[in-house]
MARPAKE-105221 format. One line per field, with one value per residue (C-alpha): x, y, z; residue in one letter. Coordinates in Angstrom, 3 decimals, always signed. Each point is the difference from the previous one (the first is absolute). Example, Ala and Ser with C-alpha at 12.3 -4.5 7.8 and 13.67 -1.06 7.14 Angstrom:
2
xx c(+12.300; +1.370)
yy c(-4.500; +3.440)
zz c(+7.800; -0.660)
r c(a; s)
! end
This chain:
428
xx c(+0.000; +2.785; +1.819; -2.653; -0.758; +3.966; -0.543; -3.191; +1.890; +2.231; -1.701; -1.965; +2.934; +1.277; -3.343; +0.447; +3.115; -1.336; -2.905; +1.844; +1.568; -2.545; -2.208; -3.982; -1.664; -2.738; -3.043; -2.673; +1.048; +0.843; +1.691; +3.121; +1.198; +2.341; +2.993; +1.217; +1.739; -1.059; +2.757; +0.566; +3.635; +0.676; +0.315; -0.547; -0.378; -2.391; -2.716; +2.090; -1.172; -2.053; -0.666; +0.979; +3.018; +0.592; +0.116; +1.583; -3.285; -0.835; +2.833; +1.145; -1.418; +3.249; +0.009; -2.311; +1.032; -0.344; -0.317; +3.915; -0.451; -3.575; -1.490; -3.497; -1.987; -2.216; -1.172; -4.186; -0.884; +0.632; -2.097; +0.857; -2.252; +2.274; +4.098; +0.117; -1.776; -0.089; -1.297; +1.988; -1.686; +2.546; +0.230; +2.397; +3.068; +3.215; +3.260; +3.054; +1.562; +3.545; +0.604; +1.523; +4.003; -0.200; -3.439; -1.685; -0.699; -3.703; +0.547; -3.803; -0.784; +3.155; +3.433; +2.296; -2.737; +1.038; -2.195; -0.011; +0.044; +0.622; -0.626; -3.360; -0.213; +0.569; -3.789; -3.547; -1.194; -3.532; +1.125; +2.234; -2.387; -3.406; -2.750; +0.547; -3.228; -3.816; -1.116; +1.150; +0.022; -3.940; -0.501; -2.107; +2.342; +2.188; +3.517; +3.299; +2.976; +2.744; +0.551; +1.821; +2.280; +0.535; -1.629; +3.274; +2.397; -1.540; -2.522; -1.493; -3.700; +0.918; -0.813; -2.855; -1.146; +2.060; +0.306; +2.862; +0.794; +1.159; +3.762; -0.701; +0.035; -2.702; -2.289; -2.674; -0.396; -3.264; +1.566; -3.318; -1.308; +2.836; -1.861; -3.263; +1.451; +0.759; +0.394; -0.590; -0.582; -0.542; -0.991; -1.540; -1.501; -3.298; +0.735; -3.469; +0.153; +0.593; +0.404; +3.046; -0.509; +2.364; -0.961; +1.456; -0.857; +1.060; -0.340; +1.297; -2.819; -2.757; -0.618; +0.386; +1.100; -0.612; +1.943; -0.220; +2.473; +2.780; -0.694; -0.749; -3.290; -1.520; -2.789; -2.380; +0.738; -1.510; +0.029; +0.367; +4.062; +1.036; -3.661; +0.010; -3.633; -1.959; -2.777; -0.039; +1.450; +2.923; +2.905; +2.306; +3.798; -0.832; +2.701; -0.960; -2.419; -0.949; -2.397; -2.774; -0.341; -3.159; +2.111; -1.901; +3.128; +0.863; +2.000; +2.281; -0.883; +2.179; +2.929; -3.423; -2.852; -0.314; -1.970; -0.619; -1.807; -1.753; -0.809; -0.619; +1.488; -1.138; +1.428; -3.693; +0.301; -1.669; +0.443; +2.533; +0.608; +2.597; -0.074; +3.128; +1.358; +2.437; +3.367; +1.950; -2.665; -3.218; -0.832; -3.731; -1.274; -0.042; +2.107; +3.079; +3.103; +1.726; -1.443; +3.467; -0.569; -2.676; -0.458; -2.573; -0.316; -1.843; -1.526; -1.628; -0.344; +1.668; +1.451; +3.018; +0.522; +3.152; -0.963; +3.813; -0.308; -1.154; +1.977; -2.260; -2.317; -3.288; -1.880; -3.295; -2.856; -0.388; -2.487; +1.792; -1.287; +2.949; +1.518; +3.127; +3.005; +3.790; +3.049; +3.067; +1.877; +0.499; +1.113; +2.845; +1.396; -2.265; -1.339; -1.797; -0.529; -1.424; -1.355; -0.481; -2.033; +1.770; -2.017; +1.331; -2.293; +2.717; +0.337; +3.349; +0.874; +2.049; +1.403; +2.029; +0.241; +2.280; +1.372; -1.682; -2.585; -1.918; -2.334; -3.456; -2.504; -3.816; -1.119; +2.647; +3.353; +3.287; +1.893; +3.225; +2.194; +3.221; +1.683; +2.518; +0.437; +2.408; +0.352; +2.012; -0.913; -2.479; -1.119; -3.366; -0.165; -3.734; -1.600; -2.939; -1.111; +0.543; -1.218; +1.017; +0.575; -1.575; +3.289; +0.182; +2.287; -0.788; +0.205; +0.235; -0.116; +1.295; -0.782; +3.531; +2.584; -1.856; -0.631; -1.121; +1.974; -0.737; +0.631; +0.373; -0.895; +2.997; +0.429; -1.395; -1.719; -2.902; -3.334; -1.111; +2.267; -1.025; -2.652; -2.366; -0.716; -2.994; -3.381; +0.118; -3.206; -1.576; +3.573; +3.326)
yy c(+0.000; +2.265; -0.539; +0.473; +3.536; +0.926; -1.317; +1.832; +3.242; -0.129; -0.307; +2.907; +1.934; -0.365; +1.001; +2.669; +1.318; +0.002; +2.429; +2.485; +2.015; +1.438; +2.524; -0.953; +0.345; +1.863; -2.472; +0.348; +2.531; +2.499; +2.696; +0.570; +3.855; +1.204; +0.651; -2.419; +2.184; -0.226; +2.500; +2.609; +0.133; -3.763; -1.439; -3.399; -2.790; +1.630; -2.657; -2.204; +2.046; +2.449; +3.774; -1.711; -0.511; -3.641; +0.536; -2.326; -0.759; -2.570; -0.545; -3.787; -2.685; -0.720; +3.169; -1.584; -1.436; -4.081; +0.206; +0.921; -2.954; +0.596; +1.821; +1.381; -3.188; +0.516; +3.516; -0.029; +3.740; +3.199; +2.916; +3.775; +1.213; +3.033; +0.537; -1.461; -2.917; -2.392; -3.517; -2.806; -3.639; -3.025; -3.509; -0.546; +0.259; -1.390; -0.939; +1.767; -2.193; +0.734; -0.429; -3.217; +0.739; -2.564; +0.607; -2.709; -1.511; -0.557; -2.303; -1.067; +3.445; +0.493; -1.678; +3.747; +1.766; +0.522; +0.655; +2.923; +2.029; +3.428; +1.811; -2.174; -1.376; -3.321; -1.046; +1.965; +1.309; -1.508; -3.922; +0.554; +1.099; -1.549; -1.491; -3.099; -1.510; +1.126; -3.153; -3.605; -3.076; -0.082; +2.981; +1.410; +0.684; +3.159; -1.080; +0.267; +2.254; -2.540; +0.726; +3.135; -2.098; -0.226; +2.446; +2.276; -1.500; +0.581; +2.985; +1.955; -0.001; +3.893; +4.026; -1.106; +3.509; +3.216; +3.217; +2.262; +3.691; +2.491; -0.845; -3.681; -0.866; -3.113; +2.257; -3.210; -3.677; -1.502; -3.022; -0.961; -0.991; -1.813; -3.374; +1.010; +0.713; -3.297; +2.383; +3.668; +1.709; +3.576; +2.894; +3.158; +2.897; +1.076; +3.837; +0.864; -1.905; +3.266; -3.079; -1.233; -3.758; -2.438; -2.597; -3.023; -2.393; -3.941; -2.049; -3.141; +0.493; +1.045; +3.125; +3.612; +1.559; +3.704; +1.213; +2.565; +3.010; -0.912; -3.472; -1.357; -1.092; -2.206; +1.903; -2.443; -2.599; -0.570; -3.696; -2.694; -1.091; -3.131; -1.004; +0.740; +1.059; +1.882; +1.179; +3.464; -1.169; -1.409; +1.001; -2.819; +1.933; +3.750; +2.440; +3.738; +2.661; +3.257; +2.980; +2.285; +3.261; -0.772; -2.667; -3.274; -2.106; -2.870; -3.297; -1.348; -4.101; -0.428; -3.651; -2.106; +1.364; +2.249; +3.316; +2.889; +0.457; +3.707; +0.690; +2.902; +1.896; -2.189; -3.288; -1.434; -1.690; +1.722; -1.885; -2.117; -0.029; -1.756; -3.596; -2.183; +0.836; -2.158; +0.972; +1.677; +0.599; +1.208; +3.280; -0.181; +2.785; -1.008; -3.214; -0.140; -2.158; +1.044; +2.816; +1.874; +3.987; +2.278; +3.623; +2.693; +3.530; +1.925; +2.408; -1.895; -3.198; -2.104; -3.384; -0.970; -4.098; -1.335; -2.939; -1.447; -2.936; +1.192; +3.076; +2.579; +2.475; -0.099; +3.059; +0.117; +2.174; -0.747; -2.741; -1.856; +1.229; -0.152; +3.072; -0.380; -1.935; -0.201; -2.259; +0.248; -2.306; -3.439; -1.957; -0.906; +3.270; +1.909; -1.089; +2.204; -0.669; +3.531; +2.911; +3.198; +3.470; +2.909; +3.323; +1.399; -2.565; -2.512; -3.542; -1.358; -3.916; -2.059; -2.020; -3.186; -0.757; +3.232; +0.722; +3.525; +2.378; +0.827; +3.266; -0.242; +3.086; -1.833; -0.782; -2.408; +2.402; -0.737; +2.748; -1.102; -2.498; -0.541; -2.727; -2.646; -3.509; -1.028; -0.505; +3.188; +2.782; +1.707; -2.564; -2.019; -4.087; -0.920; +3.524; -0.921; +3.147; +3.480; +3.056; +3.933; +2.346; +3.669; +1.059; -1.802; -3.307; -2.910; -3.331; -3.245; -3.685; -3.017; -3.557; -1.332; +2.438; +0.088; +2.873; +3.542; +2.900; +3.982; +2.610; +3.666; +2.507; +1.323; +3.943; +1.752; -3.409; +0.466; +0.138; -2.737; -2.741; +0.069; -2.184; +2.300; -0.673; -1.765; +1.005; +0.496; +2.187; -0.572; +0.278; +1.328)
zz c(+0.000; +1.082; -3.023; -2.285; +1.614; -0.757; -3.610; -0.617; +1.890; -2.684; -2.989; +1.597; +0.004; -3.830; -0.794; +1.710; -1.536; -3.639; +1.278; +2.376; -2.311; -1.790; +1.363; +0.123; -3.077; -0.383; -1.144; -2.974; -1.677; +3.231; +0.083; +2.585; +1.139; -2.474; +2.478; +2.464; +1.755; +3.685; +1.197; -2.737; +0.297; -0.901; -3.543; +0.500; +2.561; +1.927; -0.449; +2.667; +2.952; -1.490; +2.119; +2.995; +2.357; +1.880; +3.763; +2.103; +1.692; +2.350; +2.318; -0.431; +1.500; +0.874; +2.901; +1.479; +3.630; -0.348; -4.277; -0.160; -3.315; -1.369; -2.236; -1.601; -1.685; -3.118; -0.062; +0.246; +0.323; +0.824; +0.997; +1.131; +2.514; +0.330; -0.260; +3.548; -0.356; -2.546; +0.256; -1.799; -0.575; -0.221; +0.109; +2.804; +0.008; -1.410; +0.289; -1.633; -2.488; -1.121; -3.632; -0.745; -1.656; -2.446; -2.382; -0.034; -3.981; -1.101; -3.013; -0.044; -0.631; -2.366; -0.354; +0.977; +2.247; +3.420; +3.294; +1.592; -3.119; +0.121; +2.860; +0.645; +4.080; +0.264; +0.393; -0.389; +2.838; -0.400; -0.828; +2.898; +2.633; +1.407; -0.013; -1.746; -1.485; -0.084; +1.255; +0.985; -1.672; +0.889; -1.422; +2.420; +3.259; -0.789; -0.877; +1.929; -0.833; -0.302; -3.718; +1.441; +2.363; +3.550; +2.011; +1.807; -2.217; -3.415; +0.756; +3.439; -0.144; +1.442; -0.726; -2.464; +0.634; +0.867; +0.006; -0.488; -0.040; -2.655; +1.030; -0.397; +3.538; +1.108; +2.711; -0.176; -0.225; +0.154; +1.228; +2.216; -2.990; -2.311; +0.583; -0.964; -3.923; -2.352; -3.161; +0.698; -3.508; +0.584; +2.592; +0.041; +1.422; -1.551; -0.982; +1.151; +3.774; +2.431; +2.505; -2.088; +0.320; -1.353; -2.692; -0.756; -2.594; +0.493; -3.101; +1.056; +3.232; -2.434; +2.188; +0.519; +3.484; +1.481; +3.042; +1.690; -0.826; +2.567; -0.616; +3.262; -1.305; -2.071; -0.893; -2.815; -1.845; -3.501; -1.681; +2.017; +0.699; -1.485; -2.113; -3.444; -1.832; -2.519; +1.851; +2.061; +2.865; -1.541; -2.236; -1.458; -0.259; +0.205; -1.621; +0.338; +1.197; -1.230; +2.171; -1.836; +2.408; +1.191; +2.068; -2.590; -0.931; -2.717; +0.508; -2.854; +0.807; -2.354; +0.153; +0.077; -0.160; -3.093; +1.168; +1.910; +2.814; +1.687; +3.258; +2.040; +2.064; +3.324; -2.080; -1.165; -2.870; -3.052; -3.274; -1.769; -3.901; -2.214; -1.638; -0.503; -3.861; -2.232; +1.405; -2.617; -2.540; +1.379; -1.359; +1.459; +2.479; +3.510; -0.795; +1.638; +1.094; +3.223; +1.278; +1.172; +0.765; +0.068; +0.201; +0.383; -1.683; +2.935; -2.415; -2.438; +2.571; -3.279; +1.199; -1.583; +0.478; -1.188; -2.071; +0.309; -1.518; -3.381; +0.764; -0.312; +2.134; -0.140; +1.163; +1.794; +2.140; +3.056; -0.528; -1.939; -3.491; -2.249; -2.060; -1.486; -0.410; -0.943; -0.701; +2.242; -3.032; +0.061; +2.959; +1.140; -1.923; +2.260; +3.309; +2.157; +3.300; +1.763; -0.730; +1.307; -0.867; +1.728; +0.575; -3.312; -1.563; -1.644; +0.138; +0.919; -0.535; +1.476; -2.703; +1.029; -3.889; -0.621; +3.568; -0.825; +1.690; -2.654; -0.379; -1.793; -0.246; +1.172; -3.933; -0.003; -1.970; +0.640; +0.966; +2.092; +1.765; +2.058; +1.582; -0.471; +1.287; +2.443; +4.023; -0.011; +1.932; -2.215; -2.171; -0.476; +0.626; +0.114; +1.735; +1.355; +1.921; -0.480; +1.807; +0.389; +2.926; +0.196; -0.455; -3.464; +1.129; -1.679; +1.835; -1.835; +1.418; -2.476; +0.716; -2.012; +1.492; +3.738; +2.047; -0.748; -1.957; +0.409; -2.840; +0.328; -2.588; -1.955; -0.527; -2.585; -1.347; -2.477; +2.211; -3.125; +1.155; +3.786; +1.638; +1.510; +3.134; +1.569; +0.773; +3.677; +0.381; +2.889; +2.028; -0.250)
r c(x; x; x; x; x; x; x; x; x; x; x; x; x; x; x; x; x; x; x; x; x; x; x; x; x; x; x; x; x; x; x; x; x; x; x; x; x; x; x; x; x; x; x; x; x; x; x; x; x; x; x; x; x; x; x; x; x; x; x; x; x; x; x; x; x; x; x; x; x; x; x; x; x; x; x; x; x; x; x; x; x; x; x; x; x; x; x; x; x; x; x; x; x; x; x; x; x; x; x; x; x; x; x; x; x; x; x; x; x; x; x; x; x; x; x; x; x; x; x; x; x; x; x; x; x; x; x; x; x; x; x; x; x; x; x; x; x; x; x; x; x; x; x; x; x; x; x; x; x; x; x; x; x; x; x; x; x; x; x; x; x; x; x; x; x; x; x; x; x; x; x; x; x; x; x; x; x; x; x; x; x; x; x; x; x; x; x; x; x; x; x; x; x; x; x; x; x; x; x; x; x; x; x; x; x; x; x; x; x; x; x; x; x; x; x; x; x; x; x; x; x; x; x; x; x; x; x; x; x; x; x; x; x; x; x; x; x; x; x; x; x; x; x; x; x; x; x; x; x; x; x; x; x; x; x; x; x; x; x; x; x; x; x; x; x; x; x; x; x; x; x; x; x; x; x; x; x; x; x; x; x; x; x; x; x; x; x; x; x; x; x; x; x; x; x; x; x; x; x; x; x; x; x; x; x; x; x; x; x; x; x; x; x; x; x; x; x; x; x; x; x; x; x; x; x; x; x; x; x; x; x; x; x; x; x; x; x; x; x; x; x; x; x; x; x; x; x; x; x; x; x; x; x; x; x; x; x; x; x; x; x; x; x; x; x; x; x; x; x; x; x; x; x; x; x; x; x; x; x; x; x; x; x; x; x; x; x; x; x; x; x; x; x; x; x; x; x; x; x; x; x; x; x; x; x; x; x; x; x; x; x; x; x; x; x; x; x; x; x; x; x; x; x; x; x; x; x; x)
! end
């Protein structure tokens, strides 16, 4: 098992190579902006990090009394309440892993290629860490982790959740409730909550936690942990969530299940729509195939579901009645895990395809990206969360690399290039 994992890692990673170094494309006949140029003064290369600075941000794992030779697991999620406090989602954590001085040769993926490669880690962050499977053998009972190795040796089931500080330093660790996460998938504050209550969405427990701002309270619980279903009490493998202002919010249940459910603001289930598509192909309204990302326009109360396995959005009201749609490009050239709309009204991707945050105006227009891959400070290996600051700092998790990653706006960038930051209304 452990081999094939390394095997598949691999081939993975050649992939990978042959798409990196081209920017993303715009798709059906799209237009891009006609200057690339993030920070006026630069002639080329600024695609890599774009308008922004890297900052050294979080501290290491490693500063950490007692974690002296761990570090972050597979990256979930990251969201910005404020400069101060930012909440990062992870799988555990990991052990640091000194590159081996010899490469090790791959001949059953070719008869010269080498492992590592480049400046690429050793391992992904996400084969690496826990859970192991779903279920057991019965296929019922939820499974056991030991796919990810021994427990203190392998990975610490610790700091699933945390919170650090502009500086980077940890100032929170919700490490009451590590044990009550199997695969933690993302977390969030609604912008419109004056309250500020923390979400946290579980797919591997088929459930949806609130807290209670400091944490020290498990507020509701929506879905019931560890059973699987399709009815509205249930969720089978729940990705995302998304807030209209009137407080009514929508559930990406999403790995399984192919829909999205609305509630409101209380958490009483409203309505459900979606029907399971033909992966790859389907090009029917309503149809889709891993439901992975959704978004809300506040102003026109659009909901933007990311389709992900047919790699496109599909657009719809509020009820579900569908409007519009668009191709993201053909997988695995583009993969897009997450989306967000900032309060400028643009949609920026998450593409694990390209290794690129990519910029789309809300009828679907390509209009910008930056990135590169790597495990480099700076670059993009599987993001799979992405928020930004009131200050204008964006914050990216990654499930390959591990851990979280800040960027700070560069001087004198073009306003164009820059996420804008999130709508925060009903708190500051």
């Amino acid at each position: 098992m452990r081999k094939m994992r390394v095997n598949v890692g691999a081939t993975l990673v050649l992939l990978s190579l042959l798409v990196v170094a081209y920017l993303h494309a715009p798709v059906g006949g799209q237009t891009a902006v006609t200057s690339i140029a993030a920070v006026p003064s630069e002639k080329a290369g600024q695609d890599v990090f774009g308008a922004y600075n890297v900052a050294q941000w979080p501290k290491p794992l490693t500063s950490i009394k007692g974690h002296e030779n761990w570090t972050w697991g597979a990256g979930q999620y990251v969201f910005a309440e404020s400069p101060n406090r930012v909440f990062v989602l992870q799988r555990g954590e990991l052990p640091v892993v000194n590159r081996p001085k010899q490469p090790v040769r791959l001949p059953q993926i070719g008869p010269s290629i080498e492992f590592p490669m480049f400046r690429l880690p050793m391992r992904d962050a996400t084969t690496a860490s826990p859970p192991g499977a779903l279920f057991g053998p019965d296929g019922k009972t939820p499974g056991d982790d030991l796919d990810a190795g021994m427990p203190g040796v392998d990975y610490r089931w610790e700091h699933i959740v945390t919170v650090f500080d502009a500086q980077g330093n940890l100032i929170e660790d919700w490490t009451q409730w590590d044990k009550m996460f199997r695969r933690p998938h993302a977390v969030y504050i609604s912008p419109y909550d004056p309250e500020k209550n923390v979400w946290i969405v579980d797919d591997y427990r088929h459930a949806i936690f609130r807290f209670s701002h400091d944490g020290k309270k498990l507020l509701q619980t929506i879905g019931e942990p560890n059973v699987p279903g399709t009815d509205d009490k249930h969720f089978y493998r729940p990705t995302f969530m998304a807030w209209l202002p009137d407080g009514t919010f929508f559930v990406a249940d999403g790995y399984q299940n192919t829909r999205v459910v609305k509630f409101d603001k209380s958490g009483k289930y409203l309505m459900t729509w979606g029907q399971r598509g033909e992966a790859g192909k389907e090009t029917r309204p309503a149809y889709f195939n891993n439901v992975h990302g959704i978004a809300v326009d506040p102003q026109t109360r659009r909901v933007f579901v990311n389709d992900r396995g047919n790699g496109r959005v599909q657009v719809f009201d509020e009820n579900g009645k569908f409007l519009d749609e668009w191709s993201f490009g053909p997988r695995p050239v583009s993969d897009i895990h997450m989306f967000i709309i900032t309060s400028d009204r643009f949609l920026w991707a998450a593409d694990r395809g390209t290794s690129k945050l990519v910029k789309y105006s809300l009828d679907g227009k390509f209009l910008y990206s930056w990135g590169v891959w790597g495990d480099f400070p700076g670059a993009f290996w599987g993001v799979h969360g992405m928020s930004v600051d009131q200050e204008g700092n964006v914050y990216t998790a990654a499930v390959d690399s591990g851990g979280a990653q800040k960027f700070t706006p560069r001087a004198g960038a073009n306003p164009a290039f820059l996420l804008g930051k999130q709508v925060n209304p009903g708190w500051k």
